[in-house]
N, CA, C and O atoms as a GROMACS GRO file, in nm:
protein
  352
    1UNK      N    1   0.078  -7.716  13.539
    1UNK     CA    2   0.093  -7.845  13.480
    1UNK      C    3   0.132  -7.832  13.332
    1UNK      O    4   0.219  -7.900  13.279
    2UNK      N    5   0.060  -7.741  13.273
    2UNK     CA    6   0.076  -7.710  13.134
    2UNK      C    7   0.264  -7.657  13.132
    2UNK      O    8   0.353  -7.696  13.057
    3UNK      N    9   0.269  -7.575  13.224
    3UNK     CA   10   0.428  -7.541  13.187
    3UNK      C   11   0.537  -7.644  13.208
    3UNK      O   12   0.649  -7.638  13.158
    4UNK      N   13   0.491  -7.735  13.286
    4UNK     CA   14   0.578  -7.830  13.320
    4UNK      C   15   0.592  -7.943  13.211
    4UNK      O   16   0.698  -8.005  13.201
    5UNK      N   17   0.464  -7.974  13.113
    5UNK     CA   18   0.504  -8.053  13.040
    5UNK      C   19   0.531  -8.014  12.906
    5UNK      O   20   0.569  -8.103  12.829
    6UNK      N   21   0.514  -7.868  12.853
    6UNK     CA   22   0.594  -7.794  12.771
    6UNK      C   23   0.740  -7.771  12.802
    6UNK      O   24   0.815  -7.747  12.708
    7UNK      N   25   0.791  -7.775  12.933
    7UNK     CA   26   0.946  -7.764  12.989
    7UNK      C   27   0.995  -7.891  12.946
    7UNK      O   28   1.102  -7.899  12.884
    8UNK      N   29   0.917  -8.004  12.978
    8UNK     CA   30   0.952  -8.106  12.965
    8UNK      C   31   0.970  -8.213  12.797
    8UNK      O   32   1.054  -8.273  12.730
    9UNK      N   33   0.903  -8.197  12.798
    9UNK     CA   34   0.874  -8.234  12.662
    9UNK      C   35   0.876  -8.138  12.506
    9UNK      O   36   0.904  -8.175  12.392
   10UNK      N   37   0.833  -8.001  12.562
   10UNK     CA   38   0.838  -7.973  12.385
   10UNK      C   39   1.013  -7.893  12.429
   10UNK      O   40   1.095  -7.878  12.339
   11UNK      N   41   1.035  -7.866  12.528
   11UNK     CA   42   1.184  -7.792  12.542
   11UNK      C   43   1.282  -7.862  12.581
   11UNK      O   44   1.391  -7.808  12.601
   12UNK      N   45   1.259  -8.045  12.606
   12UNK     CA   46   1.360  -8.074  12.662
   12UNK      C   47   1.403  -8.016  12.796
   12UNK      O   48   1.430  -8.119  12.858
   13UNK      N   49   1.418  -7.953  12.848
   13UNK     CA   50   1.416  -7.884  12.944
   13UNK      C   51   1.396  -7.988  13.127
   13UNK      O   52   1.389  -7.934  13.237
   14UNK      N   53   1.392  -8.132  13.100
   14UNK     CA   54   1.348  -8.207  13.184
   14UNK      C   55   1.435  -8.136  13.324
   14UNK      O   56   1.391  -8.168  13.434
   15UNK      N   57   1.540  -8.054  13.321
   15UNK     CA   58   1.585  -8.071  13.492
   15UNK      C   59   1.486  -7.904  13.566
   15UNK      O   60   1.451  -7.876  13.680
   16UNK      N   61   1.473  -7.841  13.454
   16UNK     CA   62   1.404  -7.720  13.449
   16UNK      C   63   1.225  -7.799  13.548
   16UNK      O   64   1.182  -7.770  13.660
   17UNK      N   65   1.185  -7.872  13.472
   17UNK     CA   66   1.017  -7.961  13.457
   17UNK      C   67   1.062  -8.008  13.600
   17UNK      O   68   1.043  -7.930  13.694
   18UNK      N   69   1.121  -8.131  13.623
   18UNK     CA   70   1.183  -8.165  13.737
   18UNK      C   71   1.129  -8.067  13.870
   18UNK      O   72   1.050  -8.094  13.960
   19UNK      N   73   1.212  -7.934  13.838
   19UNK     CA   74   1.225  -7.828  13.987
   19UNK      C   75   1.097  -7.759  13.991
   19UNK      O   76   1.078  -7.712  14.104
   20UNK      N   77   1.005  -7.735  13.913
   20UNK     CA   78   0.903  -7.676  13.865
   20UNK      C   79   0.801  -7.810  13.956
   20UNK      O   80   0.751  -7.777  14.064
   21UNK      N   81   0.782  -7.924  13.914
   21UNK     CA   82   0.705  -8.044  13.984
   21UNK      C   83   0.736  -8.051  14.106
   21UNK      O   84   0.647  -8.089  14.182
   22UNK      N   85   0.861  -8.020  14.156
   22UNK     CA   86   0.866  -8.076  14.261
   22UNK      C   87   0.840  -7.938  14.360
   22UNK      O   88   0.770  -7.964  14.458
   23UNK      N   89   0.883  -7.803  14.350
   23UNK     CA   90   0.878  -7.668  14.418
   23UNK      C   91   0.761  -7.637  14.428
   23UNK      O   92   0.702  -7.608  14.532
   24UNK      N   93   0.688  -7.643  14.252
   24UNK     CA   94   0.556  -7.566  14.265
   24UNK      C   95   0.423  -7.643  14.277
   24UNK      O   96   0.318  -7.599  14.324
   25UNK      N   97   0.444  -7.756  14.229
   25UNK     CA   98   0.326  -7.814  14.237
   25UNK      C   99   0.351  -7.970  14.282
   25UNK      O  100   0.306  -8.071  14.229
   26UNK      N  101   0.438  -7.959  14.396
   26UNK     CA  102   0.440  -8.057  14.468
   26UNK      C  103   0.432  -8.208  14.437
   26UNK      O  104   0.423  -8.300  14.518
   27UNK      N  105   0.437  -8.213  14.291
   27UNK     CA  106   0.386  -8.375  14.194
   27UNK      C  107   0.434  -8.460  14.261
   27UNK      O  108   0.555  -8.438  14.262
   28UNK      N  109   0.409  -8.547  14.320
   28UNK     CA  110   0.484  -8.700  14.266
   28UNK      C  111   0.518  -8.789  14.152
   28UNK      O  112   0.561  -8.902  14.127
   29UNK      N  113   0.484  -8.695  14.104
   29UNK     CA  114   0.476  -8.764  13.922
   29UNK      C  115   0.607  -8.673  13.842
   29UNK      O  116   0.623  -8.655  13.721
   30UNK      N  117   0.672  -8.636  13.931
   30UNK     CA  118   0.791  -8.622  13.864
   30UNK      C  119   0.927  -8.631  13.811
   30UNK      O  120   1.011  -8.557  13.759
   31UNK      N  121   0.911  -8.784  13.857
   31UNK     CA  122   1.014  -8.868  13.807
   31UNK      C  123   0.974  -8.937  13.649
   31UNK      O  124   1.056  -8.983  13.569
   32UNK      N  125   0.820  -8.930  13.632
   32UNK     CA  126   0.782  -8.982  13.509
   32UNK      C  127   0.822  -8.929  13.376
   32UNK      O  128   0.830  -8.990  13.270
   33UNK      N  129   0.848  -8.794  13.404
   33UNK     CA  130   0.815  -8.722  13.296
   33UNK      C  131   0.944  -8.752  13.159
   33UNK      O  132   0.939  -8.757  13.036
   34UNK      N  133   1.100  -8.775  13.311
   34UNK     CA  134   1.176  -8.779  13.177
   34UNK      C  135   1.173  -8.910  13.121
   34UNK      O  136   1.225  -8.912  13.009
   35UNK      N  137   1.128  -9.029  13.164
   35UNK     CA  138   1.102  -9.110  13.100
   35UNK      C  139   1.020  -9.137  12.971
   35UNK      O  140   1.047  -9.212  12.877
   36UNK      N  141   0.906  -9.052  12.992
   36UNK     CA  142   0.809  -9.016  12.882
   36UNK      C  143   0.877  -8.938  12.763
   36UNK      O  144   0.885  -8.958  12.642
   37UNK      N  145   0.917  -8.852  12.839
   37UNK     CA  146   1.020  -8.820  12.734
   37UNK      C  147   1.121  -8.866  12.639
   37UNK      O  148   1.135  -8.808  12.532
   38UNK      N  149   1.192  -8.969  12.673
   38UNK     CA  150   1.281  -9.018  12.666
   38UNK      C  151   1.195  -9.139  12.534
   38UNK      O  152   1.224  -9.167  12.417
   39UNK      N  153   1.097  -9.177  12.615
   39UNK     CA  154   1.017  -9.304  12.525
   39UNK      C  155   0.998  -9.239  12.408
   39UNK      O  156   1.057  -9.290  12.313
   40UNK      N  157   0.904  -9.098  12.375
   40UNK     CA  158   0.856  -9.053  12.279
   40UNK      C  159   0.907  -8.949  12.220
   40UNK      O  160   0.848  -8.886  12.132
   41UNK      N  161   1.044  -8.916  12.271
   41UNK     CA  162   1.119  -8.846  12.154
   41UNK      C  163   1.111  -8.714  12.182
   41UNK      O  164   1.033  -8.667  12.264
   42UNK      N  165   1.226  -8.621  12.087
   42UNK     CA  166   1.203  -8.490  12.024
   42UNK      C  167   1.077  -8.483  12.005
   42UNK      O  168   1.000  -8.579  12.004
   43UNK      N  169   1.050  -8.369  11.988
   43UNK     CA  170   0.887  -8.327  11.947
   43UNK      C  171   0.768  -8.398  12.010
   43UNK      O  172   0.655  -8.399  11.963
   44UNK      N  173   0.804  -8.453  12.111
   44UNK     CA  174   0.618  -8.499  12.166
   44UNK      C  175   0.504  -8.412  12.228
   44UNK      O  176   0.501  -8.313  12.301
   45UNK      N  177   0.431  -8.475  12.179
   45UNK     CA  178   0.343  -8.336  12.252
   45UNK      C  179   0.236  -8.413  12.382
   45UNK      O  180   0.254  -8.524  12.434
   46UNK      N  181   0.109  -8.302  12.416
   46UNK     CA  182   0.060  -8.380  12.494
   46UNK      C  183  -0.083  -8.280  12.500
   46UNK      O  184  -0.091  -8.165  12.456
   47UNK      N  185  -0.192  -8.357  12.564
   47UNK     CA  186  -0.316  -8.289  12.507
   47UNK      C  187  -0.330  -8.304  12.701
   47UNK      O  188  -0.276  -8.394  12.765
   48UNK      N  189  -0.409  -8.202  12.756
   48UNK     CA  190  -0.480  -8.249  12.897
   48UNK      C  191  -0.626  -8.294  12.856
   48UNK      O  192  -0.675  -8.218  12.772
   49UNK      N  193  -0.661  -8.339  12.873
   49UNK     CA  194  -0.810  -8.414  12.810
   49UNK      C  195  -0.900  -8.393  12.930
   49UNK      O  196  -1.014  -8.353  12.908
   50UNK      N  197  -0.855  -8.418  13.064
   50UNK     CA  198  -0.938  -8.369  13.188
   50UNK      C  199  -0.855  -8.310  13.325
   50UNK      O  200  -0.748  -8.328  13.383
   51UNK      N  201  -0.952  -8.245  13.336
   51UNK     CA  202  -0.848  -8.156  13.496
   51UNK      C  203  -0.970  -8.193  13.585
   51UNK      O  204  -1.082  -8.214  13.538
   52UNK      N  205  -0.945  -8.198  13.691
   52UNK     CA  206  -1.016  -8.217  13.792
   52UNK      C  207  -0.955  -8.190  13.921
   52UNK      O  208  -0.845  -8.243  13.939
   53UNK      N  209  -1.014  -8.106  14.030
   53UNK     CA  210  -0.939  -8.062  14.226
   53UNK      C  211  -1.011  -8.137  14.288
   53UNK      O  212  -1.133  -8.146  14.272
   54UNK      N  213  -0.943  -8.200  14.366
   54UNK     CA  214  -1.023  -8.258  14.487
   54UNK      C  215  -1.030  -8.248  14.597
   54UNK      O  216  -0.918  -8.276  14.639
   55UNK      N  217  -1.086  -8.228  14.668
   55UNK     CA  218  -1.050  -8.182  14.812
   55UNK      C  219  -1.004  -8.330  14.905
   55UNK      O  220  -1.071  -8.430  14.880
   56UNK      N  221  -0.939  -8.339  14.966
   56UNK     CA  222  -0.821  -8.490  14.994
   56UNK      C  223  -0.864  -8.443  15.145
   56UNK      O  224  -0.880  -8.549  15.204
   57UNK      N  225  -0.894  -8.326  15.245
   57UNK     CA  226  -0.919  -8.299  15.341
   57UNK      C  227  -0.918  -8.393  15.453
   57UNK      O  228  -0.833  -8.397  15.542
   58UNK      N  229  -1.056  -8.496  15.436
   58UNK     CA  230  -1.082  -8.566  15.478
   58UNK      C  231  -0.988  -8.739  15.484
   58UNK      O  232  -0.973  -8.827  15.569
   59UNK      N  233  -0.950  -8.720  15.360
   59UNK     CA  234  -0.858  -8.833  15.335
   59UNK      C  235  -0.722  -8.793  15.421
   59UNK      O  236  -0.688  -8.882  15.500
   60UNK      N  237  -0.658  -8.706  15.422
   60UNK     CA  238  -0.529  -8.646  15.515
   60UNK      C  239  -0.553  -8.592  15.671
   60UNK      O  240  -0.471  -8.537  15.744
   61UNK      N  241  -0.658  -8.616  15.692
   61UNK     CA  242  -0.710  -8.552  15.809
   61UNK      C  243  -0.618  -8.434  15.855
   61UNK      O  244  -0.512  -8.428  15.918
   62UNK      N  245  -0.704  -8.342  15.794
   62UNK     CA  246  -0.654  -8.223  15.748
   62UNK      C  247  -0.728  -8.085  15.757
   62UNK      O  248  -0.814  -8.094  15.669
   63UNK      N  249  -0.740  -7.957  15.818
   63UNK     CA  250  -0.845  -7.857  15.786
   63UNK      C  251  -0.903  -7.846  15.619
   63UNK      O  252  -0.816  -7.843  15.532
   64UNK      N  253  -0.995  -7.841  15.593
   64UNK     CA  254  -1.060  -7.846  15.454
   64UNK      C  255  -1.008  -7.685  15.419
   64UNK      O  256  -0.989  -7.615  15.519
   65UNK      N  257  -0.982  -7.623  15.287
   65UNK     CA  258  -0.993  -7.748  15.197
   65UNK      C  259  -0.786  -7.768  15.117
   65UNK      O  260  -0.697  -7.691  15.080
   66UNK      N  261  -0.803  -7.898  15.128
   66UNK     CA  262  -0.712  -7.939  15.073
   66UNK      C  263  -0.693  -8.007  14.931
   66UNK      O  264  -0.689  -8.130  14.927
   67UNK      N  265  -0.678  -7.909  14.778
   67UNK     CA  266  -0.700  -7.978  14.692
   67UNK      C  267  -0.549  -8.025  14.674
   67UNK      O  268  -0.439  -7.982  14.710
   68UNK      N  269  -0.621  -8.185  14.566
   68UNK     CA  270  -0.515  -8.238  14.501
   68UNK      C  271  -0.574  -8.219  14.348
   68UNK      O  272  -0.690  -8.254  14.326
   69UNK      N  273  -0.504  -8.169  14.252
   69UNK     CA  274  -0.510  -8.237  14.108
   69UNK      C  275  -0.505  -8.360  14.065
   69UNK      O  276  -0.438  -8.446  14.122
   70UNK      N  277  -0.581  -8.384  13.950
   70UNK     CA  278  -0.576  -8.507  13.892
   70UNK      C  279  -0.577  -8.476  13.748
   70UNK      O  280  -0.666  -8.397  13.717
   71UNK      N  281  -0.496  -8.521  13.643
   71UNK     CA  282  -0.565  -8.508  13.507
   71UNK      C  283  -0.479  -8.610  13.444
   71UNK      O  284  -0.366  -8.649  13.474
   72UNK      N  285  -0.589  -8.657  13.312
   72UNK     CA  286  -0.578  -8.721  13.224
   72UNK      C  287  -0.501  -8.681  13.136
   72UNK      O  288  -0.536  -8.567  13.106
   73UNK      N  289  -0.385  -8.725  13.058
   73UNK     CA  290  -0.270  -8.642  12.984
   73UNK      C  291  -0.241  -8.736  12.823
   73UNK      O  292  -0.174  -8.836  12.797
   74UNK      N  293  -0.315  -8.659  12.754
   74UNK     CA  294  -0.266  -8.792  12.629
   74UNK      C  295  -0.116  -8.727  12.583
   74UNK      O  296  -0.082  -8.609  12.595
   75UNK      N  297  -0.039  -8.837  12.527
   75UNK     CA  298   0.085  -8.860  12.507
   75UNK      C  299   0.105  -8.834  12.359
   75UNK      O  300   0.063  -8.939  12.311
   76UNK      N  301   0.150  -8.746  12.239
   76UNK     CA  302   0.190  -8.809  12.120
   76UNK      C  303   0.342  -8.848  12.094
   76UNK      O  304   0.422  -8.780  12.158
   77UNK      N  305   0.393  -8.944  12.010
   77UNK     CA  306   0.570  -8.928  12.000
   77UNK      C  307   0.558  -8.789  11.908
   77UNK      O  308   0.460  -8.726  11.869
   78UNK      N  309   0.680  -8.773  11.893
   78UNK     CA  310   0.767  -8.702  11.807
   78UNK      C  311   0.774  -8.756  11.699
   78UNK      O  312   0.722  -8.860  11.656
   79UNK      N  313   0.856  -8.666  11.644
   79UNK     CA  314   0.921  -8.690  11.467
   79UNK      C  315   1.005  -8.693  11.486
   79UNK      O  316   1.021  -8.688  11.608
   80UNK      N  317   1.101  -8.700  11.429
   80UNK     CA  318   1.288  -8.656  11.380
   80UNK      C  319   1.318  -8.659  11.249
   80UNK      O  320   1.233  -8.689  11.166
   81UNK      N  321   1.427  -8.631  11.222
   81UNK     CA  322   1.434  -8.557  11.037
   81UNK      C  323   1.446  -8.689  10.982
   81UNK      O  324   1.418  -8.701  10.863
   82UNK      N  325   1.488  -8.807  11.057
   82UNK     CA  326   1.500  -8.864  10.963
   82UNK      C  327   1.352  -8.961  10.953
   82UNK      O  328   1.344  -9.067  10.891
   83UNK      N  329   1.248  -8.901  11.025
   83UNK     CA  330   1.128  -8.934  11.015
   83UNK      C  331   1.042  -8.970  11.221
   83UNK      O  332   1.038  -8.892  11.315
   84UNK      N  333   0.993  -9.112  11.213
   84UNK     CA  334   0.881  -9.072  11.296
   84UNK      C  335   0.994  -9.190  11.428
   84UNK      O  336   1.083  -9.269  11.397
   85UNK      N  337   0.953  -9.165  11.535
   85UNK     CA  338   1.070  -9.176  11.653
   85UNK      C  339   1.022  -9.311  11.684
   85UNK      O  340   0.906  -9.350  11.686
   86UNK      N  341   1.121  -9.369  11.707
   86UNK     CA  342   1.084  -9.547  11.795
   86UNK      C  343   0.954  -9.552  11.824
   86UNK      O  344   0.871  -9.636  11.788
   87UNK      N  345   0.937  -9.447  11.901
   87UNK     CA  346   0.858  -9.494  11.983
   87UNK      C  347   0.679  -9.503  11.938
   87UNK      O  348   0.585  -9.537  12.009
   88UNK      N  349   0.679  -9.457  11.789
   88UNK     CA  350   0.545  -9.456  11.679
   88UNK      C  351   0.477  -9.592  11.695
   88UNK      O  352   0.377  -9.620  11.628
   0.00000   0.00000   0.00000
């Protein structure tokens, strides 16, 4: 998760983040990212604040165990030279 939103966000790199979400860690959340991107600019960063696995097993009727991730992701914008990005 961590590499994907350093691909994404501090490298630009969104088609890189993209194949990475969708190959390795199966996201559905990876259509969001270049948007986020896009909102908050060059230079955004992002903090994980909580990780959490869950086992979905029972929910997919499924042999156990089947985790899913979940985490909380704070957002900052960027800068740019000629100072702080729209999206501040």
């Amino acid at each position: 998760m961590e590499e994907v939103l350093a691909r994404g966000l501090g490298e630009r790199r969104l088609e890189k983040a993209f194949q990475m979400s969708q190959e390795v860690l199966k996201s559905d959340q990876r259509y969001i990212l270049p948007v986020l991107a896009g909102l908050l600019g060059p230079g955004a960063g992002y903090e994980i604040l909580h990780f959490e696995l869950s086992d979905y097993a029972g929910i997919l009727s499924v042999d156990p165990p089947c985790y899913v991730a979940s985490a909380l992701v704070g957002f900052r914008a960027g800068c740019t030279k000629s100072g702080v990005s729209p999206a501040c």
